[in-house]
KOLDRENZA-556885 format. One record per atom (N, C-alpha, C): residue in one letter; atom name; y, x, z. Coordinates in pm, 1 decimal. Atoms other than C-alpha are relative to their C-alpha. Layout:
<nodes>
NODE  drenmi  vodren        c2        c1        c3
NODE       A      CA         Y         X         Z
...
</nodes>
This chain:
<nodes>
NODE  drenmi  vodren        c2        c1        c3
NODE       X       N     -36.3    -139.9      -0.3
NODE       X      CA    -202.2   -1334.0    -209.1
NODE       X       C     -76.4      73.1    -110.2
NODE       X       N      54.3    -126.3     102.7
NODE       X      CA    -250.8   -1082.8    -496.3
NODE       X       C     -50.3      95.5      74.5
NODE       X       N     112.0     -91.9     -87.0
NODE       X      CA    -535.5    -825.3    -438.1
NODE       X       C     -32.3      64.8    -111.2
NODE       X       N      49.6    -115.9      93.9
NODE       X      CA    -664.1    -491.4    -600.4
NODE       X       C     -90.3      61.3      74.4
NODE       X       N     130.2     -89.9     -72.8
NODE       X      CA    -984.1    -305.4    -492.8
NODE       X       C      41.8     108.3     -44.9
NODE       X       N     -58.1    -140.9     -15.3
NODE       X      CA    -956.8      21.6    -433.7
NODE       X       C     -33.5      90.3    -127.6
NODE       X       N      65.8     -10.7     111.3
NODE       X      CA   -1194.6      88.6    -726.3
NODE       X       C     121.2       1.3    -169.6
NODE       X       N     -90.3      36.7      89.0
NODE       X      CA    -909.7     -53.4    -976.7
NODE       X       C      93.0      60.8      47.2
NODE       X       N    -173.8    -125.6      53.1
NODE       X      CA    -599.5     125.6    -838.8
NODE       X       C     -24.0     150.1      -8.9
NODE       X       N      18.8    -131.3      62.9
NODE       X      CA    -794.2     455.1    -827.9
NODE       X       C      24.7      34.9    -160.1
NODE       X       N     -10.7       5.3     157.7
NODE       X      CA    -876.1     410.6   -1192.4
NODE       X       C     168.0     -32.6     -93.9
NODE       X       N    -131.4     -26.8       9.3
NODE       X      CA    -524.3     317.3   -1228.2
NODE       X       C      98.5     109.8      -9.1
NODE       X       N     -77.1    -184.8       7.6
NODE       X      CA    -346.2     638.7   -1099.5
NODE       X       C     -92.1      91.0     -93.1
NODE       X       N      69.0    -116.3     143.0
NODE       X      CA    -631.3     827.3   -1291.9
NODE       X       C       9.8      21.4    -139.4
NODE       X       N     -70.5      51.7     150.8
NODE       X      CA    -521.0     656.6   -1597.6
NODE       X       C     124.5      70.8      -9.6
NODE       X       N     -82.2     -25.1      28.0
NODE       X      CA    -178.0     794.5   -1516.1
NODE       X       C      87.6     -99.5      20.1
NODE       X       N     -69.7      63.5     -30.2
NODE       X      CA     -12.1     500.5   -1415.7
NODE       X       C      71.7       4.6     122.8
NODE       X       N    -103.5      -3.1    -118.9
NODE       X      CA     314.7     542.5   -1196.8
NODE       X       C      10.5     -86.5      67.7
NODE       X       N       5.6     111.4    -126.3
NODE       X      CA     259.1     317.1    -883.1
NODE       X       C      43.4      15.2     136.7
NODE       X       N     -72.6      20.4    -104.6
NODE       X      CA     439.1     193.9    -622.2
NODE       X       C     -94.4       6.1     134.3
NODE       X       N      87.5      52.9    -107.3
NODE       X      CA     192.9     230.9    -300.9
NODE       X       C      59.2      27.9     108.3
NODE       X       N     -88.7     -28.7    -148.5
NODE       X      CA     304.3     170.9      57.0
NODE       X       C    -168.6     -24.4      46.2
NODE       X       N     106.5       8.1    -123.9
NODE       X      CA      45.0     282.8     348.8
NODE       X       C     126.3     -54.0      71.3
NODE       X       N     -74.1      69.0     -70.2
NODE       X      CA     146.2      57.9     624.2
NODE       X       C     -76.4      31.7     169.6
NODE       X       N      46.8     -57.4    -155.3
NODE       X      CA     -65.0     248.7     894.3
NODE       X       C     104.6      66.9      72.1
NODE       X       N     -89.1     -79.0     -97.8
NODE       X      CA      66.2     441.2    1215.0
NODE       X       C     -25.1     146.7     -42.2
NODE       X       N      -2.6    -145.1      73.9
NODE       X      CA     155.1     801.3    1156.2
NODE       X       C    -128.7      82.6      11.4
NODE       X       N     109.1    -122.5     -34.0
NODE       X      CA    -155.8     967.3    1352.3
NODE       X       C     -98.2     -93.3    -131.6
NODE       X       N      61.3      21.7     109.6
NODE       X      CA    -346.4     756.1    1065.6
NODE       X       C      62.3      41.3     -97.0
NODE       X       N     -19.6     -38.9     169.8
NODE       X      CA    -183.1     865.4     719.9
NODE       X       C     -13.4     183.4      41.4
NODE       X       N      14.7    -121.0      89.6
NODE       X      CA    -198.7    1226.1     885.0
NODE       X       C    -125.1      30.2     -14.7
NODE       X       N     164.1     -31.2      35.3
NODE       X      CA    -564.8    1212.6     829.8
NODE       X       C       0.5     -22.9    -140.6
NODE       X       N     -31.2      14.9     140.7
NODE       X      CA    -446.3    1166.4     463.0
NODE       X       C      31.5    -108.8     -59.2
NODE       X       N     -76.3     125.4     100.8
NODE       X      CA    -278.2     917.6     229.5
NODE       X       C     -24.8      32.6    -158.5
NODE       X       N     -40.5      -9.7     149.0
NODE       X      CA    -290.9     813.4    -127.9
NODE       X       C     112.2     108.9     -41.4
NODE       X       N    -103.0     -71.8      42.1
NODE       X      CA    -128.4    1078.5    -309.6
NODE       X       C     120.2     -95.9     -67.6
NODE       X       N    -111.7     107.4      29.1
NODE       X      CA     210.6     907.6    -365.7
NODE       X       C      10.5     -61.4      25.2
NODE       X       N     -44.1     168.8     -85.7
NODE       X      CA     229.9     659.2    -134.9
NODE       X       C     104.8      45.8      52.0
NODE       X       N    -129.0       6.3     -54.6
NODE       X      CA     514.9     611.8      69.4
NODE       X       C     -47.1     -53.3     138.3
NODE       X       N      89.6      38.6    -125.0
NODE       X      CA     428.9     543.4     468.8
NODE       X       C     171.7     -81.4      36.9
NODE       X       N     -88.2     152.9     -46.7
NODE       X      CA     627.2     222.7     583.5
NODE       X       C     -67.0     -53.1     140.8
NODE       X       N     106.1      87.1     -72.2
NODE       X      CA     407.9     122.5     922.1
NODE       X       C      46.3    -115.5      36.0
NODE       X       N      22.9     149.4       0.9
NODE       X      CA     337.8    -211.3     938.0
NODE       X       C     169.1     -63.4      97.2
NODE       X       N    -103.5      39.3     -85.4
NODE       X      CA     605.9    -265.5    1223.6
NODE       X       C     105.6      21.6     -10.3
NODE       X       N    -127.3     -21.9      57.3
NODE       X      CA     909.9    -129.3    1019.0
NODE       X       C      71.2     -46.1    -122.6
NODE       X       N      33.1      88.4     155.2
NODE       X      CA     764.9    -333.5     698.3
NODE       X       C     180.2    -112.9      38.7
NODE       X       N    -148.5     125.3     -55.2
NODE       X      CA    1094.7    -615.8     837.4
NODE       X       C     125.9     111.9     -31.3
NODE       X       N    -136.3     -61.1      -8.6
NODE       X      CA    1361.1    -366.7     896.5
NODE       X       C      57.4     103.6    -134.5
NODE       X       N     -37.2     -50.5     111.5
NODE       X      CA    1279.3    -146.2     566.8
NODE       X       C     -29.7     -43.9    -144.7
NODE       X       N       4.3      97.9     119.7
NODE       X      CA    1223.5    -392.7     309.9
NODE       X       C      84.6      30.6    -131.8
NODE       X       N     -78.8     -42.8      68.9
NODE       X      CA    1541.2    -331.6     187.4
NODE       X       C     -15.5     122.8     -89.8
NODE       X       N      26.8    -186.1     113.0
NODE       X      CA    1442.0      25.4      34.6
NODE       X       C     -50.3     -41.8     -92.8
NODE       X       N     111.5      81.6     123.3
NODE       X      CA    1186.6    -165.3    -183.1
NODE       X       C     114.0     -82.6     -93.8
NODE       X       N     -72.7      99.1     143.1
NODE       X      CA    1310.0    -281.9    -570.9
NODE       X       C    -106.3     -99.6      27.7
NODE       X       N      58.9     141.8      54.8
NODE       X      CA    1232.7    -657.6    -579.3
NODE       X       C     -17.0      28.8    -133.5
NODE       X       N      92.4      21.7     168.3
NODE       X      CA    1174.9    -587.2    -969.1
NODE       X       C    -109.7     114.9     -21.1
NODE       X       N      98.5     -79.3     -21.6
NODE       X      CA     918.5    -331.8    -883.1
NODE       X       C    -127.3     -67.1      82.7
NODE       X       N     146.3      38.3     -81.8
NODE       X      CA     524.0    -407.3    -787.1
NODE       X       C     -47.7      74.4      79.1
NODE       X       N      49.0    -142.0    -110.3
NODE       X      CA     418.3    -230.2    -487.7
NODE       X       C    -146.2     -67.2      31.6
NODE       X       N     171.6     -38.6     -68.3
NODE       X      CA      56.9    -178.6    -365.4
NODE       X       C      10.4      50.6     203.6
NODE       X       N      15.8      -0.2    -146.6
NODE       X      CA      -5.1    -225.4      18.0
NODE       X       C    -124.6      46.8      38.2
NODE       X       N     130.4     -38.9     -69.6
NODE       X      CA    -278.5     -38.5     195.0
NODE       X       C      33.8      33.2     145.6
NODE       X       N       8.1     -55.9     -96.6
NODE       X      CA    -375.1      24.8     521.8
NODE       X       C    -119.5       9.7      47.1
NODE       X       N     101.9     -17.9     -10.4
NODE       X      CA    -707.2     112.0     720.6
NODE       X       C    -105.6     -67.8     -55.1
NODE       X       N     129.5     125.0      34.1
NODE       X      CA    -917.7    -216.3     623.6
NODE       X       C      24.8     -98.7     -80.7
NODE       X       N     -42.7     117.3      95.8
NODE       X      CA    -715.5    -441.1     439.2
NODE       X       C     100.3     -76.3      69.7
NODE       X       N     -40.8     121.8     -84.3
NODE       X      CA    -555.2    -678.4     747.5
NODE       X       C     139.8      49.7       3.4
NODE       X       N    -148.6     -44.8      27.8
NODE       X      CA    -216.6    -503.6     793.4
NODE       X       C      64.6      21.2    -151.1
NODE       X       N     -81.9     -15.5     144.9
NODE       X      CA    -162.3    -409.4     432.2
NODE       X       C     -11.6    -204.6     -47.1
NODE       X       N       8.9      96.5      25.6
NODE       X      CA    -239.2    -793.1     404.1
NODE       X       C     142.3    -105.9      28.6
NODE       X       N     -98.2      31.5     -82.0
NODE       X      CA      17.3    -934.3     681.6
NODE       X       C     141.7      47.6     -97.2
NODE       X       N    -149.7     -54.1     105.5
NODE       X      CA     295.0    -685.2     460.6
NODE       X       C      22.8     -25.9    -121.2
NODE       X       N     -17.7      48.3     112.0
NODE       X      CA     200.5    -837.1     164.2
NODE       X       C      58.5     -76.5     -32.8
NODE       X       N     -76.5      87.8     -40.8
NODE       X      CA     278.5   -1172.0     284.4
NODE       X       C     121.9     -20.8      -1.3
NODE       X       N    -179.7      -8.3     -53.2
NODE       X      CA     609.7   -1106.1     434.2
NODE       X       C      57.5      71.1     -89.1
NODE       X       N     -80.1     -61.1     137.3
NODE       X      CA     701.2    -881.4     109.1
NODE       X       C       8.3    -145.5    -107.9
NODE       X       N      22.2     133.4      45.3
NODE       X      CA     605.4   -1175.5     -80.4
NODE       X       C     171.4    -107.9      20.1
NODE       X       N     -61.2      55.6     -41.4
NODE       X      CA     791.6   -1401.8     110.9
NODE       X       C     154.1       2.3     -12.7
NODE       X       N    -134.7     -27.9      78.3
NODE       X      CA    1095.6   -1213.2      43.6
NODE       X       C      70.2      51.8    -148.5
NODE       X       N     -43.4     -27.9     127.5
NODE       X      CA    1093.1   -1213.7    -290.4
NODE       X       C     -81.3     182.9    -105.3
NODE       X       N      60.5    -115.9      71.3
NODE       X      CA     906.5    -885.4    -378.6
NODE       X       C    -186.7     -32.2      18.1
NODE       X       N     111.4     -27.2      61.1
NODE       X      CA     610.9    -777.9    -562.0
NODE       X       C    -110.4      30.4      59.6
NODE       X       N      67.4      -5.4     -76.1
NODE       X      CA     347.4    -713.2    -306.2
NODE       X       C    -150.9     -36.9     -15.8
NODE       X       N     189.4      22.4      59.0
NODE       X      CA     -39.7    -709.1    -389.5
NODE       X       C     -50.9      97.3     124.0
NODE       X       N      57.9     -27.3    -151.0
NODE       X      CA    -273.5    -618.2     -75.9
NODE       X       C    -117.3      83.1     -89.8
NODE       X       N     115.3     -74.1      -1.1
NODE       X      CA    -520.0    -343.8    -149.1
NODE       X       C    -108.4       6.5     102.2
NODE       X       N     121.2      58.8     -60.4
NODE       X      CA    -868.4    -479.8     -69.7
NODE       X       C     -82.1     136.2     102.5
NODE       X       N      68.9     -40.2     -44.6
NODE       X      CA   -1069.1    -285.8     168.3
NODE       X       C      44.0     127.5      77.7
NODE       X       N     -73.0    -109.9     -40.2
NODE       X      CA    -823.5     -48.5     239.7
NODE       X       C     -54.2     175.6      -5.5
NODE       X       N      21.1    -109.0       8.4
NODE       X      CA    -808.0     292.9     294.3
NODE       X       C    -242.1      40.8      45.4
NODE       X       N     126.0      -7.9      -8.2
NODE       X      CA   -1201.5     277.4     444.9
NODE       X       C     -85.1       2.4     -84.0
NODE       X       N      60.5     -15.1     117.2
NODE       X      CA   -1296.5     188.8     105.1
NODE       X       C      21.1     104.7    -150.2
NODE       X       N     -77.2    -125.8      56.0
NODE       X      CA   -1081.1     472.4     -64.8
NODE       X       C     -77.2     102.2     -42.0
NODE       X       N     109.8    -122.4      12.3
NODE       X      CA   -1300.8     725.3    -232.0
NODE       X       C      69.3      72.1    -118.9
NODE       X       N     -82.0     -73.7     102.5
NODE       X      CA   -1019.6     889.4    -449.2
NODE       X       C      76.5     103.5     111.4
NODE       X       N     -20.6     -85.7     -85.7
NODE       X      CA    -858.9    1206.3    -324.1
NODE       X       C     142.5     -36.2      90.6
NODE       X       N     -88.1      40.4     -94.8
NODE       X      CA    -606.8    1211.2     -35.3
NODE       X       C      96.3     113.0       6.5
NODE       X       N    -104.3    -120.1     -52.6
NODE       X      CA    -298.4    1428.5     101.3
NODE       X       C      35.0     -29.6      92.4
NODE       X       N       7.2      73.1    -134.4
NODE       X      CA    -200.5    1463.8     422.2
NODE       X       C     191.0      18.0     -31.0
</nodes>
């Protein structure tokens, strides 16, 4: 499994780079804030909305710690899309948030 610390996709968006990020937490978690520009997918709908996701697009998976955005990486993976697991998750997140 492909992996990015949180450290590197901050610096990323700060750079200005347009990125694909899915939080894959439950709602009462992202409304305590989310990556600006993520997209909230929770983990348990990751199967049924797959389909929304471009296979020729790289998406970024986060969720509280790493273990769920991990699991959705997998199974994105698996079906053919771009899927990289953001390490440490949101806990390690020290770039600004929105709710």
């Amino acid at each position: 499994m492909k992996t990015i610390t949180t450290d590197e996709l901050q610096q990323r968006i700060e750079s200005g780079e347009q990125l694909n990020i899915i939080d894959v937490r439950e709602a009462e978690e992202v409304a305590a804030g989310m990556i600006p520009g993520a997209k909230h997918i929770p983990l348990g709908e990751i199967e049924d909305r797959a389909g929304e996701l471009d296979s020729g697009q790289p998406y970024y998976m986060v969720c509280r710690s790493g273990a769920r955005s991990g699991r959705a990486s997998d199974y994105l993976n698996e079906q053919g899309i771009d899927a990289t697991n953001v390490e440490g998750g949101m806990l390690s997140w020290n770039g600004e948030t929105h709710a």
